[in-house]
PDB file of N, CA, C and O in Angstrom, chain B, residues numbered from 101:
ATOM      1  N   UNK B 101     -10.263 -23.507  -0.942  1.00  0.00           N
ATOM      2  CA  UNK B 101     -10.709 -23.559   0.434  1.00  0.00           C
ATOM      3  C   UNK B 101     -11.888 -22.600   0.595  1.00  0.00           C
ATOM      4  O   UNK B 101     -11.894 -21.488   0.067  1.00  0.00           O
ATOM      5  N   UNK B 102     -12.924 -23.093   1.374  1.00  0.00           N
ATOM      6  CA  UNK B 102     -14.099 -22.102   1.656  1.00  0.00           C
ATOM      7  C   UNK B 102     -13.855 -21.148   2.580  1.00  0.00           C
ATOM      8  O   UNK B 102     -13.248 -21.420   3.616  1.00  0.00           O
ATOM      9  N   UNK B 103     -14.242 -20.091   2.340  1.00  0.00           N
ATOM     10  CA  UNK B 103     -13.940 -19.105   3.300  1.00  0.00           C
ATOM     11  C   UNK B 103     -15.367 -19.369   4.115  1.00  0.00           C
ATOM     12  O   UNK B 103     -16.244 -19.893   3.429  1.00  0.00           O
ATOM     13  N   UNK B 104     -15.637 -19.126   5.233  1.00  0.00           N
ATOM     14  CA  UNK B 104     -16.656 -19.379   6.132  1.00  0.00           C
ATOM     15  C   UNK B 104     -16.918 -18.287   6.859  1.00  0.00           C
ATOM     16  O   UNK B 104     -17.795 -18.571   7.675  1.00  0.00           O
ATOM     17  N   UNK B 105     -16.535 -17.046   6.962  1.00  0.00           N
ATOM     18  CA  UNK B 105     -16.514 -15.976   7.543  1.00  0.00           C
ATOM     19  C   UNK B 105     -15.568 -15.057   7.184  1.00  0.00           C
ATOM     20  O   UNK B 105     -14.433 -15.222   7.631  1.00  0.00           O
ATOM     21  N   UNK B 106     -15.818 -14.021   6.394  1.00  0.00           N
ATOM     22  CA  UNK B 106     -15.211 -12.903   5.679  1.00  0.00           C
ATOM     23  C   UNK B 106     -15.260 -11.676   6.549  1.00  0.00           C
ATOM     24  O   UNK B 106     -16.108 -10.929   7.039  1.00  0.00           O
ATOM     25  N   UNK B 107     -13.476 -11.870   6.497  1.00  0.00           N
ATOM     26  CA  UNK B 107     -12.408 -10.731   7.316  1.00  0.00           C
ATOM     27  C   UNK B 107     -10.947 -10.509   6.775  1.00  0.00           C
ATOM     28  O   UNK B 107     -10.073 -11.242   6.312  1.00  0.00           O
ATOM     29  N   UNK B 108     -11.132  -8.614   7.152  1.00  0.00           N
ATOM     30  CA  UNK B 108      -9.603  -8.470   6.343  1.00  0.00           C
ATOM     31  C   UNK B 108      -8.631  -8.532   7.303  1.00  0.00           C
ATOM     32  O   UNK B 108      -8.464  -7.641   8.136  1.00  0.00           O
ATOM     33  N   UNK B 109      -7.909  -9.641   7.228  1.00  0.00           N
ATOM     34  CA  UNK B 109      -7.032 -10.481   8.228  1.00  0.00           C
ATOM     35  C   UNK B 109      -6.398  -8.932   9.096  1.00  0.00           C
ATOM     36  O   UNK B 109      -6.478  -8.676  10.297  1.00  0.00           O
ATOM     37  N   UNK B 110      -5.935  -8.302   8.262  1.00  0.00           N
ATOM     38  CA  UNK B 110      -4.960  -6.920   8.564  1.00  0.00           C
ATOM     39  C   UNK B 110      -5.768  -6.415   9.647  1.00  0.00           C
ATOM     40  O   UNK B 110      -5.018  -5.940  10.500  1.00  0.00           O
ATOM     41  N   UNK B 111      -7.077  -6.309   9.998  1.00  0.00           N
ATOM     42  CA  UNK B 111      -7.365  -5.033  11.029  1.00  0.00           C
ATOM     43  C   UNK B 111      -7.579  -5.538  12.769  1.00  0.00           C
ATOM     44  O   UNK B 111      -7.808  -6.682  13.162  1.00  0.00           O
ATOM     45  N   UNK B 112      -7.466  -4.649  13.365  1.00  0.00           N
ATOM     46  CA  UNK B 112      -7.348  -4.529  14.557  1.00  0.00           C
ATOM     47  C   UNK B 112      -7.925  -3.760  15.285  1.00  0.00           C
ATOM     48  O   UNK B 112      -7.730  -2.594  14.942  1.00  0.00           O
ATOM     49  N   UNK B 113      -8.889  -3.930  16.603  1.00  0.00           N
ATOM     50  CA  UNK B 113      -8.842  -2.857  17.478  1.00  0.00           C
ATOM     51  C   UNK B 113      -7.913  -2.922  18.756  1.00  0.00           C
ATOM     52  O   UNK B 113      -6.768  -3.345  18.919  1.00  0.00           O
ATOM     53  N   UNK B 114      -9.083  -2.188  19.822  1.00  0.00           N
ATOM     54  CA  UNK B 114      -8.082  -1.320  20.813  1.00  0.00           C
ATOM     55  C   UNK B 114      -7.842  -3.137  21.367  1.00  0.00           C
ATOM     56  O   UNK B 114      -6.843  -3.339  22.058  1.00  0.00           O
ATOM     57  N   UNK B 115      -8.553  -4.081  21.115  1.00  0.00           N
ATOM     58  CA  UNK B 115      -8.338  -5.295  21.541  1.00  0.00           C
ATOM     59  C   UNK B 115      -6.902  -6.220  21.297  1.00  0.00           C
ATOM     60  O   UNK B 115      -6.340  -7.182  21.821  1.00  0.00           O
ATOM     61  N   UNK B 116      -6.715  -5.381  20.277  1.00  0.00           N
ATOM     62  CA  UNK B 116      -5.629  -6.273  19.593  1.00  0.00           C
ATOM     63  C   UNK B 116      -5.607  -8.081  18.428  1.00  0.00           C
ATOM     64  O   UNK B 116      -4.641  -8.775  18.112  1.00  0.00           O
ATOM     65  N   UNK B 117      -6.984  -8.241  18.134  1.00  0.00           N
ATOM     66  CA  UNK B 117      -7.501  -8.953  17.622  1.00  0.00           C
ATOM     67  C   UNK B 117      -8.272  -8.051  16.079  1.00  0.00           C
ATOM     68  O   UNK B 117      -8.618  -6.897  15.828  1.00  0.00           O
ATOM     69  N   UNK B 118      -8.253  -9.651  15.191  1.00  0.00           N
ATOM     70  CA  UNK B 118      -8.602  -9.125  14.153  1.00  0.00           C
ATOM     71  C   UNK B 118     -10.315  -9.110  14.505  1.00  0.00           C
ATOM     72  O   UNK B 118     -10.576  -9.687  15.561  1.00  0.00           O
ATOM     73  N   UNK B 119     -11.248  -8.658  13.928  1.00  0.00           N
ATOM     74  CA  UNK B 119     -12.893  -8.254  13.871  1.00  0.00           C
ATOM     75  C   UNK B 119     -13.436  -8.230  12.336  1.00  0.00           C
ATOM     76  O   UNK B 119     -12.929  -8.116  11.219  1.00  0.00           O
ATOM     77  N   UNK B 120     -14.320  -8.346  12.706  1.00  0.00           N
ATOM     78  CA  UNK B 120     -15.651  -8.700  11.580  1.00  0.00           C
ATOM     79  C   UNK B 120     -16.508  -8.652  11.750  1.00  0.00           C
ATOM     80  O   UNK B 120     -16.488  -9.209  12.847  1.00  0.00           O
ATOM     81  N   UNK B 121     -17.932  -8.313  11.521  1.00  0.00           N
ATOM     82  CA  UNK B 121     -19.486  -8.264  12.088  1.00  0.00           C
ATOM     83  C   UNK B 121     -19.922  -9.986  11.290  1.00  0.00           C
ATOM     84  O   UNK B 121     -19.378 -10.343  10.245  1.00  0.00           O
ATOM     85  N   UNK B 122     -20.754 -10.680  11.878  1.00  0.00           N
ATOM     86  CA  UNK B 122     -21.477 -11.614  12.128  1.00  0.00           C
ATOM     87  C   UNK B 122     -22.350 -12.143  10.926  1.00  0.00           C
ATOM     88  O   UNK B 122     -22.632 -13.281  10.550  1.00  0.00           O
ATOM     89  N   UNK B 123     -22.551 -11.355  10.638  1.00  0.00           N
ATOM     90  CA  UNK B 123     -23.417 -11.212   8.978  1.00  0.00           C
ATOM     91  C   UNK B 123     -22.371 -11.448   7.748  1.00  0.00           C
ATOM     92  O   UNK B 123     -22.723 -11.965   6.687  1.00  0.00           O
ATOM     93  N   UNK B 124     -20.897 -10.961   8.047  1.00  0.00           N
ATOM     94  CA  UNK B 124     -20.012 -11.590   6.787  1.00  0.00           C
ATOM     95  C   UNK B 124     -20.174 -12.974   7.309  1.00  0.00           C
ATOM     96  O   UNK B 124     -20.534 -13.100   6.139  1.00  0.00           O
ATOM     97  N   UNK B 125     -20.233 -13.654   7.640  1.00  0.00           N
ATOM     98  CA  UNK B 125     -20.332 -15.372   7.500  1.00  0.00           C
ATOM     99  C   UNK B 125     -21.332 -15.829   6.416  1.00  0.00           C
ATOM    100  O   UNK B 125     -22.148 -15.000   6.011  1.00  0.00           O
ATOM    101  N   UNK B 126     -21.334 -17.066   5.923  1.00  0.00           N
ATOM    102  CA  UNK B 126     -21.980 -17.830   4.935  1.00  0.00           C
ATOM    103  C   UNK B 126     -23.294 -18.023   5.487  1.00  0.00           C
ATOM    104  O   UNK B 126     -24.329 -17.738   4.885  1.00  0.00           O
ATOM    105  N   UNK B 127     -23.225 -18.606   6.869  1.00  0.00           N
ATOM    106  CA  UNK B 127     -23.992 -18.952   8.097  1.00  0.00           C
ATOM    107  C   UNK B 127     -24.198 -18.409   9.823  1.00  0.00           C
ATOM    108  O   UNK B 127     -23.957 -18.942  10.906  1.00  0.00           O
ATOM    109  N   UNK B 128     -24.802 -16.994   9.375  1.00  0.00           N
ATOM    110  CA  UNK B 128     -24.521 -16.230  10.706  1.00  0.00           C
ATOM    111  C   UNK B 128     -24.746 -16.985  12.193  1.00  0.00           C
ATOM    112  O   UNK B 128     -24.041 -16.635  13.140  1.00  0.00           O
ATOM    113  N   UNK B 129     -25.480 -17.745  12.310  1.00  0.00           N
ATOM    114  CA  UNK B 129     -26.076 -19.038  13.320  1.00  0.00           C
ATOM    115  C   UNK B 129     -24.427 -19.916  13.849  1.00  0.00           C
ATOM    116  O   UNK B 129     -24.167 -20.458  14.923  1.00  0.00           O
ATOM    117  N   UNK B 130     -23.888 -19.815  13.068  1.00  0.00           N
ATOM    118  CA  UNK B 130     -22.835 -20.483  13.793  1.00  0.00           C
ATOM    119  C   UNK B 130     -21.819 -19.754  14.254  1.00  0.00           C
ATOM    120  O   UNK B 130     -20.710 -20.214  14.528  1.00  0.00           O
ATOM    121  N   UNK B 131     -22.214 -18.393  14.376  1.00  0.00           N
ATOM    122  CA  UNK B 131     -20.870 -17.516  14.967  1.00  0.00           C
ATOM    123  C   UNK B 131     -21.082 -17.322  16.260  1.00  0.00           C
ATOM    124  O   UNK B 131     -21.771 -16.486  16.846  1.00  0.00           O
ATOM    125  N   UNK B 132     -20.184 -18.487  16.771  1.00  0.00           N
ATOM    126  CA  UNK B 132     -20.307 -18.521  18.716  1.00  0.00           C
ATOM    127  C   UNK B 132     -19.312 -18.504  19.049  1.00  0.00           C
ATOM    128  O   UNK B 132     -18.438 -18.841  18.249  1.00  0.00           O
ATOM    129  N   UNK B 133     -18.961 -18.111  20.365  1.00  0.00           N
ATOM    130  CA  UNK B 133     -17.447 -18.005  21.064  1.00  0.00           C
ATOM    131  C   UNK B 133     -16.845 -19.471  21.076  1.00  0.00           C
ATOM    132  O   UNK B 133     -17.471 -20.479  21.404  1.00  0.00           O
ATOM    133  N   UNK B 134     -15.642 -19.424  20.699  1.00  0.00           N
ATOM    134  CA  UNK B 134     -15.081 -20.981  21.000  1.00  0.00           C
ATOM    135  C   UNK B 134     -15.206 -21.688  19.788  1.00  0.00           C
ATOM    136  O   UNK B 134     -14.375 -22.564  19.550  1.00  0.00           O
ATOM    137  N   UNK B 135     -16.286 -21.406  18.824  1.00  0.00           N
ATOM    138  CA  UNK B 135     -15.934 -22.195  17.329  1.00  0.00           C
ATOM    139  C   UNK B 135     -14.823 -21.839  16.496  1.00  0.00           C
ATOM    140  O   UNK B 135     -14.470 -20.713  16.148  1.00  0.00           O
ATOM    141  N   UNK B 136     -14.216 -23.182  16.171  1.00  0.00           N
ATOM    142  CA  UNK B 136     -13.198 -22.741  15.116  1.00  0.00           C
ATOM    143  C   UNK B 136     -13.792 -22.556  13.485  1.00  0.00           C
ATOM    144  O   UNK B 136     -14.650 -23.336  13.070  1.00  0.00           O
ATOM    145  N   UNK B 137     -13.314 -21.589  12.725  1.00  0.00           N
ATOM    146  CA  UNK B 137     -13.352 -21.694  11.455  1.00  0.00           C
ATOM    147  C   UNK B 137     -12.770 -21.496  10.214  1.00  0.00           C
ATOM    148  O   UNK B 137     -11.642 -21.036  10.392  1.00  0.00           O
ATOM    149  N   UNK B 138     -13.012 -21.626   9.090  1.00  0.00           N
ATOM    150  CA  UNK B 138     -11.872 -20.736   8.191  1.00  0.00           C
ATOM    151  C   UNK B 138     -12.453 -19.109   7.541  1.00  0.00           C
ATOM    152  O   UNK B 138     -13.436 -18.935   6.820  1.00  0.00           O
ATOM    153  N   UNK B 139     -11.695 -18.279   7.956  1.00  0.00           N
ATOM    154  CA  UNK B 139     -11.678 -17.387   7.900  1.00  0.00           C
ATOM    155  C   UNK B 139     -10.857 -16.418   7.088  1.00  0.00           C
ATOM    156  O   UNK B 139      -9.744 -16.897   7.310  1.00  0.00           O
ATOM    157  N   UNK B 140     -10.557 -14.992   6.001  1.00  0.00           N
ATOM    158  CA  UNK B 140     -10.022 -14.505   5.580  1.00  0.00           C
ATOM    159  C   UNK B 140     -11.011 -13.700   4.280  1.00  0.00           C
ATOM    160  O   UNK B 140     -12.228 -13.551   4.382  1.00  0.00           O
ATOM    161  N   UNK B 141     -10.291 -13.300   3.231  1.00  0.00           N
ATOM    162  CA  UNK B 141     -10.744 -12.912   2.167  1.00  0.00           C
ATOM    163  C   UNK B 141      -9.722 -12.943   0.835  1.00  0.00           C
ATOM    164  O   UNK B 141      -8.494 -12.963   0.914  1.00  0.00           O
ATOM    165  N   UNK B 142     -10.425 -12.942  -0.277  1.00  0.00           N
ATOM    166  CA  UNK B 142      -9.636 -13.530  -1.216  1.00  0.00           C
ATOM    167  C   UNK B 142      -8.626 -14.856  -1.246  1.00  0.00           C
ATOM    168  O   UNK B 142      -9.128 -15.967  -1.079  1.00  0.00           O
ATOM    169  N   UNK B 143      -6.969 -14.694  -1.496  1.00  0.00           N
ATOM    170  CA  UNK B 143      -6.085 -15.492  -1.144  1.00  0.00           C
ATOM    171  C   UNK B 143      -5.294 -15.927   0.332  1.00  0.00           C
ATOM    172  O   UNK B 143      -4.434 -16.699   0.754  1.00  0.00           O
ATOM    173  N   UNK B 144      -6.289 -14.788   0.817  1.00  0.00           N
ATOM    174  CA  UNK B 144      -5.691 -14.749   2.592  1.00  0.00           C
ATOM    175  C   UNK B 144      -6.628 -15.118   3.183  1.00  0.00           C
ATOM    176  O   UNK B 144      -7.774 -14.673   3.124  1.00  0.00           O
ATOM    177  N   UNK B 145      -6.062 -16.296   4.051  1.00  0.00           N
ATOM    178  CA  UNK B 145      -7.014 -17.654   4.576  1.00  0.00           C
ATOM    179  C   UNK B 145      -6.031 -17.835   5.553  1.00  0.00           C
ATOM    180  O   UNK B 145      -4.804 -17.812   5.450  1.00  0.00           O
ATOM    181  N   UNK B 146      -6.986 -18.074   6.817  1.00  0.00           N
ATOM    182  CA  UNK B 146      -6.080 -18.443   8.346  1.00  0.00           C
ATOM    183  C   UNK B 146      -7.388 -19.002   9.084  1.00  0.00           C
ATOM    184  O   UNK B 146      -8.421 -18.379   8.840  1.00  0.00           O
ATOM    185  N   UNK B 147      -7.490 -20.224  10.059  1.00  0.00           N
ATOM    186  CA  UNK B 147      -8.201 -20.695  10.498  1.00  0.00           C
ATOM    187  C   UNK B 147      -8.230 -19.953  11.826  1.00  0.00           C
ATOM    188  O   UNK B 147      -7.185 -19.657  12.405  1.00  0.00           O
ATOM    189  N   UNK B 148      -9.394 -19.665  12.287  1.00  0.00           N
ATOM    190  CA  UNK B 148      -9.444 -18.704  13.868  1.00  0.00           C
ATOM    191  C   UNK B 148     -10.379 -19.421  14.532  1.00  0.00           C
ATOM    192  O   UNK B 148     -11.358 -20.077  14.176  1.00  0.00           O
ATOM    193  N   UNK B 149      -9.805 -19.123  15.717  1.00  0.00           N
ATOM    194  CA  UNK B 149     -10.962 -19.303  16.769  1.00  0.00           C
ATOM    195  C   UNK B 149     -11.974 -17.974  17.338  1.00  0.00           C
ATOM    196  O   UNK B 149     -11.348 -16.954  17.627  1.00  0.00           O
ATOM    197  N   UNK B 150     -13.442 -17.934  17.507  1.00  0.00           N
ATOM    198  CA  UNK B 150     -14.037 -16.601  17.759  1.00  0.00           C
ATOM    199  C   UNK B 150     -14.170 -16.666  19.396  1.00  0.00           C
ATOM    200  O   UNK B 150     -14.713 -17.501  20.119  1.00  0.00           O
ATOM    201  N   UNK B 151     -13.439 -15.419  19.703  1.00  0.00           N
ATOM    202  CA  UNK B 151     -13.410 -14.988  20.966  1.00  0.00           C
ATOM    203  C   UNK B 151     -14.104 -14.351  21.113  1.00  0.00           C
ATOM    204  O   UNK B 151     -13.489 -13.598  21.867  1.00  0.00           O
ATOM    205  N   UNK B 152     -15.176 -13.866  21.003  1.00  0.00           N
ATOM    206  CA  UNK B 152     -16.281 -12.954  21.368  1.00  0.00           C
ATOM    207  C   UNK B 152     -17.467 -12.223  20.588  1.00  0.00           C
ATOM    208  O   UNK B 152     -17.168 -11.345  19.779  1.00  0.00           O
ATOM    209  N   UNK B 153     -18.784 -12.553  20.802  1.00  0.00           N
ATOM    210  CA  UNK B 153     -19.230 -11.738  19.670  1.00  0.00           C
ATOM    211  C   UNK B 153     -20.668 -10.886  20.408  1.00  0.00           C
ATOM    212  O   UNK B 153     -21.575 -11.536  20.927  1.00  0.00           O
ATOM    213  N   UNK B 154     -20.676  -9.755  20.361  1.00  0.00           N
ATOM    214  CA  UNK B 154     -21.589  -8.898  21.001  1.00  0.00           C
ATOM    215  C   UNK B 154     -22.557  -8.565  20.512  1.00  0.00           C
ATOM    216  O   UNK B 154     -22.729  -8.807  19.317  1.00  0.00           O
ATOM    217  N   UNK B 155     -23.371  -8.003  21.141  1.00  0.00           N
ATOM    218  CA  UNK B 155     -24.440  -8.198  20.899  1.00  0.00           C
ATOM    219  C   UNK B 155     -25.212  -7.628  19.920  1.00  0.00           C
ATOM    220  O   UNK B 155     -26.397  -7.926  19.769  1.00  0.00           O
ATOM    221  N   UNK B 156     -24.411  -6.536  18.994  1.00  0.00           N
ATOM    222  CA  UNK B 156     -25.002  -5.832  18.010  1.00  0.00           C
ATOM    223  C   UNK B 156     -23.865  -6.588  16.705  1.00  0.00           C
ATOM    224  O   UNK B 156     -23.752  -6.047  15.605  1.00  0.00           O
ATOM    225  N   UNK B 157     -23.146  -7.805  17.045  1.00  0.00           N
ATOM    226  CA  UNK B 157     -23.000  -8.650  16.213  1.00  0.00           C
ATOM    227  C   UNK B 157     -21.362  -8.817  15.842  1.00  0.00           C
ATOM    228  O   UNK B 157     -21.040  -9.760  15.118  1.00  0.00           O
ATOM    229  N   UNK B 158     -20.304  -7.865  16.360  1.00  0.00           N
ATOM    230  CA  UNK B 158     -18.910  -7.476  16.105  1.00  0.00           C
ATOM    231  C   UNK B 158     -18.561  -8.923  16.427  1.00  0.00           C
ATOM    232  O   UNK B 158     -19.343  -9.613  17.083  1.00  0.00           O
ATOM    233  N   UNK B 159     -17.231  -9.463  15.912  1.00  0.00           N
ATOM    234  CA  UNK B 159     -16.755 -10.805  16.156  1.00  0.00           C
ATOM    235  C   UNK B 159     -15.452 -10.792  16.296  1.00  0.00           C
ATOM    236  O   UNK B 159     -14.837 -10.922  15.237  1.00  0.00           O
ATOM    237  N   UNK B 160     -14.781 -10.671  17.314  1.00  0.00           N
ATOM    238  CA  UNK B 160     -13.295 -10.643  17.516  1.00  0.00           C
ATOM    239  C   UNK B 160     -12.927 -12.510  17.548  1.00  0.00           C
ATOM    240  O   UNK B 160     -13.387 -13.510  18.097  1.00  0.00           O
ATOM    241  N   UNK B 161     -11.732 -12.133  16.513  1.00  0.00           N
ATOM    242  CA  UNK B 161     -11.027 -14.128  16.404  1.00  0.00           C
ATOM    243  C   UNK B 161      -9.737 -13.865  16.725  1.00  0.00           C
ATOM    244  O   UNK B 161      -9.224 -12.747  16.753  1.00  0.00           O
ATOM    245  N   UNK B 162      -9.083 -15.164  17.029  1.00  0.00           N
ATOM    246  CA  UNK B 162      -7.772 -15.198  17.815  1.00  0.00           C
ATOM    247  C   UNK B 162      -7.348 -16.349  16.156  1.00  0.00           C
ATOM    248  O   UNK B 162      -7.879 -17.425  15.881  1.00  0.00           O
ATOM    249  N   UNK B 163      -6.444 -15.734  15.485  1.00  0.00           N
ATOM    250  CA  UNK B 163      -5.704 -16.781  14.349  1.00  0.00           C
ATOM    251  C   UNK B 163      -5.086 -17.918  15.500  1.00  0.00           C
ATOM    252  O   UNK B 163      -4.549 -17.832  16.605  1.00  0.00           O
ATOM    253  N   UNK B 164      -5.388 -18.750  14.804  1.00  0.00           N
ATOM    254  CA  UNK B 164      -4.256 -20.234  15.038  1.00  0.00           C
ATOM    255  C   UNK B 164      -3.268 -20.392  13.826  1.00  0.00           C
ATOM    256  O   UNK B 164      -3.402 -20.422  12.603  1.00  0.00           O
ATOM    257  N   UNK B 165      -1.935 -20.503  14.943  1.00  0.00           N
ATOM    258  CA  UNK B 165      -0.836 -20.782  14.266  1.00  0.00           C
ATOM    259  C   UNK B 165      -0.891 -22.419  13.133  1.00  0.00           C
ATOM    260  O   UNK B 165      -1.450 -23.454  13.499  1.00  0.00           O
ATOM    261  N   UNK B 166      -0.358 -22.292  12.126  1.00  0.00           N
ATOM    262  CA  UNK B 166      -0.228 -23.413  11.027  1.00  0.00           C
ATOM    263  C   UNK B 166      -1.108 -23.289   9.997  1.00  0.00           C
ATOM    264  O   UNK B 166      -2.157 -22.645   9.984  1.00  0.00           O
ATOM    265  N   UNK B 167      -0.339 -24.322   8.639  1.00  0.00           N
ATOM    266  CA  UNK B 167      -1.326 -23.697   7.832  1.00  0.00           C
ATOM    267  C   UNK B 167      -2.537 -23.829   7.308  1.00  0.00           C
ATOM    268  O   UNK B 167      -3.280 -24.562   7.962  1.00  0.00           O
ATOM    269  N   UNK B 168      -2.973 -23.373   6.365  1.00  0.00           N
ATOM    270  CA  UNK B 168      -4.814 -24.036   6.586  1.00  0.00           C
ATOM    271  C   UNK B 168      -4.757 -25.010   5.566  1.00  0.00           C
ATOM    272  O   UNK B 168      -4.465 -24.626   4.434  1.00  0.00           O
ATOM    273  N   UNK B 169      -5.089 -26.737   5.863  1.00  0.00           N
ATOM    274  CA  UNK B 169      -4.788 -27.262   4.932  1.00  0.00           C
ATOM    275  C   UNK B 169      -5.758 -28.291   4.753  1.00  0.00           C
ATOM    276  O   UNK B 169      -6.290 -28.437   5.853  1.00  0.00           O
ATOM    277  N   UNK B 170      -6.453 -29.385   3.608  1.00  0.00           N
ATOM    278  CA  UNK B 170      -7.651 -29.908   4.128  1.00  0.00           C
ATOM    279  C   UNK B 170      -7.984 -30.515   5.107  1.00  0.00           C
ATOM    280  O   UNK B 170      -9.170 -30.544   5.438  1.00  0.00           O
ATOM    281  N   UNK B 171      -7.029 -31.146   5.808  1.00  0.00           N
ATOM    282  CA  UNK B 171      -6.656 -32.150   6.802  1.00  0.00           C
ATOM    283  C   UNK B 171      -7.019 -31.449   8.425  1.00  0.00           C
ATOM    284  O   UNK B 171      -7.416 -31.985   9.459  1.00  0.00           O
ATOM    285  N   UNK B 172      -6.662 -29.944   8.072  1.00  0.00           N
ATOM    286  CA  UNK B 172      -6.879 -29.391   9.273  1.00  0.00           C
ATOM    287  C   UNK B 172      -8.154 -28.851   9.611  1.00  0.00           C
ATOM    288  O   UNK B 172      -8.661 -28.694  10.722  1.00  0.00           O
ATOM    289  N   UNK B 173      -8.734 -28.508   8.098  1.00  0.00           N
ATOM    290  CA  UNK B 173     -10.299 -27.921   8.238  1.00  0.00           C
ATOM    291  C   UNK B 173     -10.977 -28.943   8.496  1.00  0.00           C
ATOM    292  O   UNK B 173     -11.372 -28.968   9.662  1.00  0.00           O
ATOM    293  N   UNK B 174     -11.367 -30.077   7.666  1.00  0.00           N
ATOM    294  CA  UNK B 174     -11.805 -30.995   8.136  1.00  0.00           C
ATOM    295  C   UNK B 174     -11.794 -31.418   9.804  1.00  0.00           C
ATOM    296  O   UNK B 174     -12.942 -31.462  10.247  1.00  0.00           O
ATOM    297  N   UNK B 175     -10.955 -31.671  10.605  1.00  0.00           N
ATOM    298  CA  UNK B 175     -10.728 -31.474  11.829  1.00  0.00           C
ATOM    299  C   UNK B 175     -11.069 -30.904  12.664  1.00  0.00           C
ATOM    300  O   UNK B 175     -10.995 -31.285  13.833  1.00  0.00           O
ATOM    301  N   UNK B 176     -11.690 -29.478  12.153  1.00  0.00           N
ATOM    302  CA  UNK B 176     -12.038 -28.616  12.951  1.00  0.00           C
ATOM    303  C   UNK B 176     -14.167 -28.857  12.731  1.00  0.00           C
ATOM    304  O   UNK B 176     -15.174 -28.996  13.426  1.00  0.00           O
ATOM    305  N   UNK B 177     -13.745 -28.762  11.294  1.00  0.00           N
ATOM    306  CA  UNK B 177     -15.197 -29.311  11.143  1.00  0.00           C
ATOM    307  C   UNK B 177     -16.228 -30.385  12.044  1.00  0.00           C
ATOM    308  O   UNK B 177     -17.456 -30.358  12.116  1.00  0.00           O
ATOM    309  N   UNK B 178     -15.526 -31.068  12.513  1.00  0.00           N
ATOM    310  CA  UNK B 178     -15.832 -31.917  13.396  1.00  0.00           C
ATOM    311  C   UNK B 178     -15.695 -31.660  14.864  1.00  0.00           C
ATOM    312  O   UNK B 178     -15.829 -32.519  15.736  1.00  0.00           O
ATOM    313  N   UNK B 179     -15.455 -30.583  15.026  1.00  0.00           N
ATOM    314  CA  UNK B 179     -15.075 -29.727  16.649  1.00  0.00           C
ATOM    315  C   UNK B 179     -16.678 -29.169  16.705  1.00  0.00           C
ATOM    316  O   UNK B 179     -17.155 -29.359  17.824  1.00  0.00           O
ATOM    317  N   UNK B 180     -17.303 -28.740  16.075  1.00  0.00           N
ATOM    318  CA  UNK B 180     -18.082 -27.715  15.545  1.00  0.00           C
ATOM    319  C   UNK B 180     -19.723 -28.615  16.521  1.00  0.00           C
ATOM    320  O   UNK B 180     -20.845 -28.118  16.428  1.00  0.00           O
TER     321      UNK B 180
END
């Protein structure tokens, strides 16, 4: 599975959401609020939705429950 935006699932701020800056993506241009993607690092992979990304580039995502599977990326791929 492609990772599409590299984040260590584990961290958190005072938000309660996991974060990442804008520049770990493959394709920084597509990091907008409301896109879904696949997201993680290494063997840890969870599809998120990005809830917010400011203006010096931080990217808070909300995981979606289920698992990431081709059927579902594909799917989302087409949300996009």
């Amino acid at each position: 599975m492609k990772i599409e935006l590299f984040v260590d699932l584990n961290t958190e701020d005072e938000t309660g959401l996991p974060w990442t800056y804008a520049d770990q993506a493959e394709d920084p241009s597509v990091i907008v609020a409301g896109r879904r993607l696949v997201v993680g690092s290494g063997n840890a992979i969870a599809i998120a939705e990005i809830v917010d990304v400011t203006p010096d580039g931080l990217v808070h995502l909300r995981l979606l429950p289920g698992p990431v599977t081709a059927e579902r990326v594909a799917a989302i791929s087409t949300d996009a």
